[in-house]
Backbone as CSV, one residue per row, in Angstrom:
resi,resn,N_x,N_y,N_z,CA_x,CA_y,CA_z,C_x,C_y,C_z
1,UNK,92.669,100.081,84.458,94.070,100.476,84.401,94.788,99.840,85.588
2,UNK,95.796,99.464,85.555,97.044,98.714,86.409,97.286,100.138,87.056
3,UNK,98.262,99.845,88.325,98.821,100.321,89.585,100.047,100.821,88.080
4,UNK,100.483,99.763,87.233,101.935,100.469,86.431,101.239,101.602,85.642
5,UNK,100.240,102.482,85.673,99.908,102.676,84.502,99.721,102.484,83.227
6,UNK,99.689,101.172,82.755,99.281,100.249,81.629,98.373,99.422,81.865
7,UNK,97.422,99.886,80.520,96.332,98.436,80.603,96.785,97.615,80.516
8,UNK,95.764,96.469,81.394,95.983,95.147,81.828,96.128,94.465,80.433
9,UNK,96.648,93.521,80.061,96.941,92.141,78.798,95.783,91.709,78.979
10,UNK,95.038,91.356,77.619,94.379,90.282,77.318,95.137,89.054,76.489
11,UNK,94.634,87.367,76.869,95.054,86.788,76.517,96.370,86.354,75.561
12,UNK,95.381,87.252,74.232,96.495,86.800,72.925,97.773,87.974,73.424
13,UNK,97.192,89.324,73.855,98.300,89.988,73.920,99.682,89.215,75.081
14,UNK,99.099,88.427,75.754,100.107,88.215,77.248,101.000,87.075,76.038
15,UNK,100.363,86.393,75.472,100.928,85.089,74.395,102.110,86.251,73.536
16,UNK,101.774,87.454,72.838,102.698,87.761,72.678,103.341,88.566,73.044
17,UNK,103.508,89.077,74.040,104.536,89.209,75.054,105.477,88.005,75.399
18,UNK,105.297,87.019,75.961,106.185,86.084,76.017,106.803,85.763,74.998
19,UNK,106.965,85.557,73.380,107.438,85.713,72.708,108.182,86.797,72.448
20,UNK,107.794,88.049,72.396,108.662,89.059,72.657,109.646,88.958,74.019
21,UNK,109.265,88.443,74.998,110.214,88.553,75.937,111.350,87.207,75.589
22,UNK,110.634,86.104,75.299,111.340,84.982,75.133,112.661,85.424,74.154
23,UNK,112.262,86.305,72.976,113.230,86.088,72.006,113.825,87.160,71.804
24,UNK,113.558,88.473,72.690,114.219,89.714,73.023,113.597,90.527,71.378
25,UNK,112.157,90.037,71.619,111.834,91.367,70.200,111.955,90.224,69.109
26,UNK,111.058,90.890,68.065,111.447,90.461,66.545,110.226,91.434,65.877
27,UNK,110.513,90.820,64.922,109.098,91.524,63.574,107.787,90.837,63.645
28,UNK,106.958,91.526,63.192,105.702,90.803,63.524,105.591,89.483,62.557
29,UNK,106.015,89.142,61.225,106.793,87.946,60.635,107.274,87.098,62.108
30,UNK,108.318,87.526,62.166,108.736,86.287,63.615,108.017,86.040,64.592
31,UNK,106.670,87.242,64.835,106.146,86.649,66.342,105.175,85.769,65.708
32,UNK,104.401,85.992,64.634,103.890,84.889,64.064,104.627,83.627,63.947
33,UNK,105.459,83.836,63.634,105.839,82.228,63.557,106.261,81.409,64.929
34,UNK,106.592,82.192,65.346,106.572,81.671,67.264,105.182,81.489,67.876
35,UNK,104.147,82.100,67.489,102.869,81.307,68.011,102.739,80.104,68.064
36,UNK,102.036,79.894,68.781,101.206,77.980,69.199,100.247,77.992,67.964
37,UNK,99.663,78.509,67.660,98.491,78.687,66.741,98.685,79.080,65.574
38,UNK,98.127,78.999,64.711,97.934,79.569,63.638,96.974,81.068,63.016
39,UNK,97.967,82.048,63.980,97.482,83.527,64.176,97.994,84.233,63.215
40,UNK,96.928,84.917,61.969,97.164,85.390,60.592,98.152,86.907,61.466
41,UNK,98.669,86.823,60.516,99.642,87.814,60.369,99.203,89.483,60.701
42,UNK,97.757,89.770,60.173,97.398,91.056,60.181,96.387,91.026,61.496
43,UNK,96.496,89.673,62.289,96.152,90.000,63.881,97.412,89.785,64.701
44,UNK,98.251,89.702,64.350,99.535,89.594,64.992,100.002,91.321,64.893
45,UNK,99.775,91.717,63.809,99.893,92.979,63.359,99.110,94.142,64.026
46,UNK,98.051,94.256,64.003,97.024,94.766,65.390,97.212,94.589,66.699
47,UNK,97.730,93.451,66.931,97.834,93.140,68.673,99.052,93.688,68.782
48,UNK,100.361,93.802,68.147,101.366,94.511,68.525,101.028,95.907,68.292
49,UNK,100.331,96.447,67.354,100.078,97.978,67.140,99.206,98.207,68.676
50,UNK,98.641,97.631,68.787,97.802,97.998,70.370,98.701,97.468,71.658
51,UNK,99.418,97.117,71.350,100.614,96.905,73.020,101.647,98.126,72.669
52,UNK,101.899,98.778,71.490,102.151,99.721,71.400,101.935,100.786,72.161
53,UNK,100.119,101.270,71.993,99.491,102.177,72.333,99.640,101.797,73.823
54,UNK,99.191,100.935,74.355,99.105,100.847,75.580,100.371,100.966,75.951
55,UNK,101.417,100.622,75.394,102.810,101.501,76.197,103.344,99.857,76.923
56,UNK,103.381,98.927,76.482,104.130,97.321,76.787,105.029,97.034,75.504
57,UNK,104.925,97.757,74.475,106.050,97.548,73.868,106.583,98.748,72.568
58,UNK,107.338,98.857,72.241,108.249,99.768,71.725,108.606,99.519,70.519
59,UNK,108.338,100.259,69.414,108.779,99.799,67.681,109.556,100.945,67.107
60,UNK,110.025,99.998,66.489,111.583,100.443,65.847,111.546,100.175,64.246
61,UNK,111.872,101.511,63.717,111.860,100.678,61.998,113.351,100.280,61.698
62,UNK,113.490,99.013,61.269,115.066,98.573,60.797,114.717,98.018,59.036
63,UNK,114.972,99.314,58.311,115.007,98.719,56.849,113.323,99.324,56.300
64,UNK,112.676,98.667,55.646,111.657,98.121,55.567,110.447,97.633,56.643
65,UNK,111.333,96.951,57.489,110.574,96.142,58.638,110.253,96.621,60.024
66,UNK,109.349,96.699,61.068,109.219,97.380,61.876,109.839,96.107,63.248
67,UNK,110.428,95.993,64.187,111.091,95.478,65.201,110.181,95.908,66.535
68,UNK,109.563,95.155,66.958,109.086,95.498,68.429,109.391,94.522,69.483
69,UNK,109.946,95.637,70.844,110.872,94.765,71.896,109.966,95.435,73.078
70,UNK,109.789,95.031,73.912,109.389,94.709,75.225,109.724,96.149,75.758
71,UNK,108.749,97.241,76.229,109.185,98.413,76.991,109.593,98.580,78.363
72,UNK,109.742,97.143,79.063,110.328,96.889,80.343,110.350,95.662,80.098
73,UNK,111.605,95.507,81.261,112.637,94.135,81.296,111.402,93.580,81.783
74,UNK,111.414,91.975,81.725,110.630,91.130,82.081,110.375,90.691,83.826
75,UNK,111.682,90.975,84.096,111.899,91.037,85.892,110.817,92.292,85.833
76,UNK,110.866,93.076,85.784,110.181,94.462,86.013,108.857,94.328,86.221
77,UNK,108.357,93.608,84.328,106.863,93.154,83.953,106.389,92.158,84.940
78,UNK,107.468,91.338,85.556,107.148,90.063,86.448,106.740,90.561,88.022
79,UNK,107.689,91.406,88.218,107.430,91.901,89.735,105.407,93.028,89.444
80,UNK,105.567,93.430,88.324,104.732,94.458,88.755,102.996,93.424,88.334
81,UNK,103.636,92.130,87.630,102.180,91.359,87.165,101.973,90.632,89.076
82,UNK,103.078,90.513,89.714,102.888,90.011,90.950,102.263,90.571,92.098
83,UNK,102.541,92.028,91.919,101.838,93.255,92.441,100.169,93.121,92.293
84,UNK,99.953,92.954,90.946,98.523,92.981,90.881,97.636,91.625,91.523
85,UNK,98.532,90.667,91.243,97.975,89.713,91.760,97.710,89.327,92.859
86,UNK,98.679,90.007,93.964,98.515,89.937,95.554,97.414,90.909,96.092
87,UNK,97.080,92.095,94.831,96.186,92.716,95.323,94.578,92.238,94.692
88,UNK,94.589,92.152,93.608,93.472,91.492,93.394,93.145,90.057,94.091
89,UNK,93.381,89.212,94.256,92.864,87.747,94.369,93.756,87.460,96.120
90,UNK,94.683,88.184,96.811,94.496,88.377,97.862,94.560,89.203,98.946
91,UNK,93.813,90.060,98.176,93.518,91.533,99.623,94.783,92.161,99.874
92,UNK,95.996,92.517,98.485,96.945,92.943,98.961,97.572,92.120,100.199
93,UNK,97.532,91.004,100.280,98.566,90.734,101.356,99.414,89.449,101.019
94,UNK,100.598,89.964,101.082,101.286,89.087,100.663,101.589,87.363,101.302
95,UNK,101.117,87.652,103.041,101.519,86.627,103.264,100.266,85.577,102.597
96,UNK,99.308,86.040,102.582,98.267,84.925,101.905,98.840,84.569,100.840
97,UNK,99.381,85.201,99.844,99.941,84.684,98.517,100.805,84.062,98.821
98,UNK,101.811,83.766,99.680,103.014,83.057,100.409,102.315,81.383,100.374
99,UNK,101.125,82.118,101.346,100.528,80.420,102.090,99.955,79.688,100.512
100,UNK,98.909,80.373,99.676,98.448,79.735,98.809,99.677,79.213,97.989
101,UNK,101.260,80.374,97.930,102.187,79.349,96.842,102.533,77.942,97.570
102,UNK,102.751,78.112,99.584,102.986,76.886,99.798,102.193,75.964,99.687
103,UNK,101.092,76.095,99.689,99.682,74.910,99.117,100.267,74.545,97.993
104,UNK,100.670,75.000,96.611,100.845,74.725,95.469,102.046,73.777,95.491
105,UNK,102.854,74.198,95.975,104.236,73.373,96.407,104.279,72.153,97.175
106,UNK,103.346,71.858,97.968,103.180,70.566,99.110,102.420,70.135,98.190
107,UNK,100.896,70.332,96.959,100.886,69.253,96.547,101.374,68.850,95.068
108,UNK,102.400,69.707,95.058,103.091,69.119,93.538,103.994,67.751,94.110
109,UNK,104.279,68.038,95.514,105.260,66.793,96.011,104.558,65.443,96.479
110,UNK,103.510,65.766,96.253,102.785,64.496,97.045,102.847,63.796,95.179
């Protein structure tokens, strides 16, 4: 379990999240078709029913069709995925995550 109280994303789920965040929500029809891949419909369908449960995203019936949008703004999801990361991979401290982004930055310029 995360510091937010939500389980952590696996892969396909983080893939659709960004689609959900990218396009502010759609139907599980649309997040399929926004995949990179060719991800059948009734696992597109499961992976949003389980970001459900875990409480990362929020469904709505409009019509017929069920609508699922992002249960926090993406700034929010962004600050709190940054949280974990300064604590896992560097001892909670931020300035190490500082120095390793400036490593990343000096050699994108070279």
């Amino acid at each position: 379990m995360s510091r937010s109280g939500r389980p952590p994303l696996a892969r396909r789920e983080r893939e659709i999240m960004d689609v959900l965040y990218r396009f502010g929500g759609g139907t599980a029809h649309e997040v399929q078709a926004r995949l990179a891949d060719s991800t059948t419909y009734s696992t597109v369908r499961t992976q949003l029913s389980v970001l459900t449960r875990k409480g990362h995203v929020r469904c709505m019936q409009r019509g017929r069709a069920y609508r699922y949008v992002p249960a926090v703004s993406c700034d929010v999801a962004g600050k709190k995925t940054l949280e974990q990361v300064v604590e896992i991979y560097f001892d909670g401290s931020v300035a190490k995550a500082i120095a390793a982004l400036r490593g990343l930055v000096s050699t994108d310029i070279r």
